[in-house]
C-alpha positions, 0 to 999 in steps of 0.5 A, a space after each residue: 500500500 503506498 500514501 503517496 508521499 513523496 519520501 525525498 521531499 519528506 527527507 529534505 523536510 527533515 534534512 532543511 529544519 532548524 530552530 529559528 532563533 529570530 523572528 519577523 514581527 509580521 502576525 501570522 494570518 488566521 489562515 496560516 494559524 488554522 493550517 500549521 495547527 491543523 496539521 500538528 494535530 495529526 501527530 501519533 499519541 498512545 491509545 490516540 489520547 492526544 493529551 497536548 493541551 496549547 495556550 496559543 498568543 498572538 499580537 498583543 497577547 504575545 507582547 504583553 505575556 512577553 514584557 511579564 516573563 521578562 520582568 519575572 526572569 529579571 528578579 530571578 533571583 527571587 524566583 529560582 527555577 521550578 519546573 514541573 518536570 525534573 531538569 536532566 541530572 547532568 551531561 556527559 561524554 558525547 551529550 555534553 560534547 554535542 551540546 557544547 557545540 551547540 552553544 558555542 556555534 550560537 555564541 559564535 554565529 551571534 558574536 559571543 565570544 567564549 568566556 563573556 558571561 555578560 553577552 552570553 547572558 543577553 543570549 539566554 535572555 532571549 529564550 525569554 522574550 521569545 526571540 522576538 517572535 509574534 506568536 507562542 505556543 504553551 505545551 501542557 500535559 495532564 499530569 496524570 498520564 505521566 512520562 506517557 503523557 510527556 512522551 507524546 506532547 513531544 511527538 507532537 512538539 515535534 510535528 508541529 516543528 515540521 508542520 511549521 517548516 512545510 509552511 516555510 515558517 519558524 519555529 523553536 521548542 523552548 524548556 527554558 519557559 519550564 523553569 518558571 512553570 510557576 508563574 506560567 501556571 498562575 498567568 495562563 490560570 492554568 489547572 493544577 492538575 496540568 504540567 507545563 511541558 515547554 514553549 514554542 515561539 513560532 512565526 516568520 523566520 528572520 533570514 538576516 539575523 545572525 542566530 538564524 545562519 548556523 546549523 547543527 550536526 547530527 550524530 552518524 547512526 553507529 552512535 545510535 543504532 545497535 543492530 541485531 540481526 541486521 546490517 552490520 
């Protein structure tokens, strides 16, 4: 049985994707809004539970949400973080060799330059007014799927990042909005009985910044792939 999809586009699709790290401020049309949700709401869930839960910003919304993160981060150090899901315990060996090259190619494609805490910070800064994008989305789960629950907003996290990129649109899933769940929880009124999972800042990428010209790498599949039984 064939689908009718095309596998090279589907791979370029795949291959082209990035995280978009600078946004136009031109609003998405409600038409463009309906398409790219429309299409992430075909993501695969366990039993089709399709447990995601979306608070999606717009306009003044999106600024207005945008200017209060901001202020809360600034007093951070009367805010520490407090994600509802418990943060990686640490990095090592090729993990942490990956996300180093990560950063340091952000840092280097944006003029950061190794050891300036200060710039580094105004970066990380960014995460928090979204990098200027027009729209947001908030991921939640109900809490009482658990890792189960998790697991399948990230499938949708997921889609949604590639539904963005057929459209030719940009879009970057964020945990950092996790660390002051908190507060998001109170600004959004949002049930205790949901768990803030992450954020997706998304619109039209800015071609001309900087923090859009770099790419990642991906691992060759020997670090990945153990085979039984199969190729060798």
């Amino acid at each position: 049985m064939t689908t009718g999809v095309d596998p090279d586009g589907f791979r370029r699709l795949v291959e082209v994707r990035r995280s978009c790290r600078a946004f136009l401020p031109e609003p998405l049309t409600a038409a463009e809004l309906e398409a790219l949700l429309c299409t992430a709401q075909r993501a695969p869930s366990w039993c089709n539970t399709q447990p995601w839960q979306l608070i999606v910003t717009s306009g003044q919304a999106t600024d207005e949400f945008r200017s209060a993160l901001l202020r809360h981060v600034d007093e951070s150090e009367r805010h520490p973080p407090a994600p509802d899901f418990p943060k990686p315990v640490g990095y090592s060996g090729k993990r942490l060799d990956r996300r180093r090259a990560s950063g340091w190619a952000l840092y280097e494609a944006v003029g950061v330059a190794r050891g300036d805490r200060a710039a580094s910070a105004r970066q990380a800064r960014e995460n928090y007014a979204f990098f200027g994008a027009p729209h947001f989305a908030l991921v939640t789960t109900p809490a009482e799927l658990g890792t189960y629950g998790a697991l399948d907003c990230g499938l949708y996290v997921a889609t949604f990042l590639y539904a963005a990129e057929s459209l030719g649109l940009g879009a970057i899933a964020q945990a950092a909005i996790a660390n002051h769940a908190p507060f998001v929880r109170d600004y959004f009124d949002i049930p205790e009985d949901h768990l803030v999972l992450c954020g997706i800042p998304f619109g039209r990428r800015d071609e001309d910044h900087p923090a859009n010209s770099f790419r990642t790498t991906r691992a060759p599949l020997d670090e990945s792939v153990r085979w039984v039984g199969g190729p060798a």
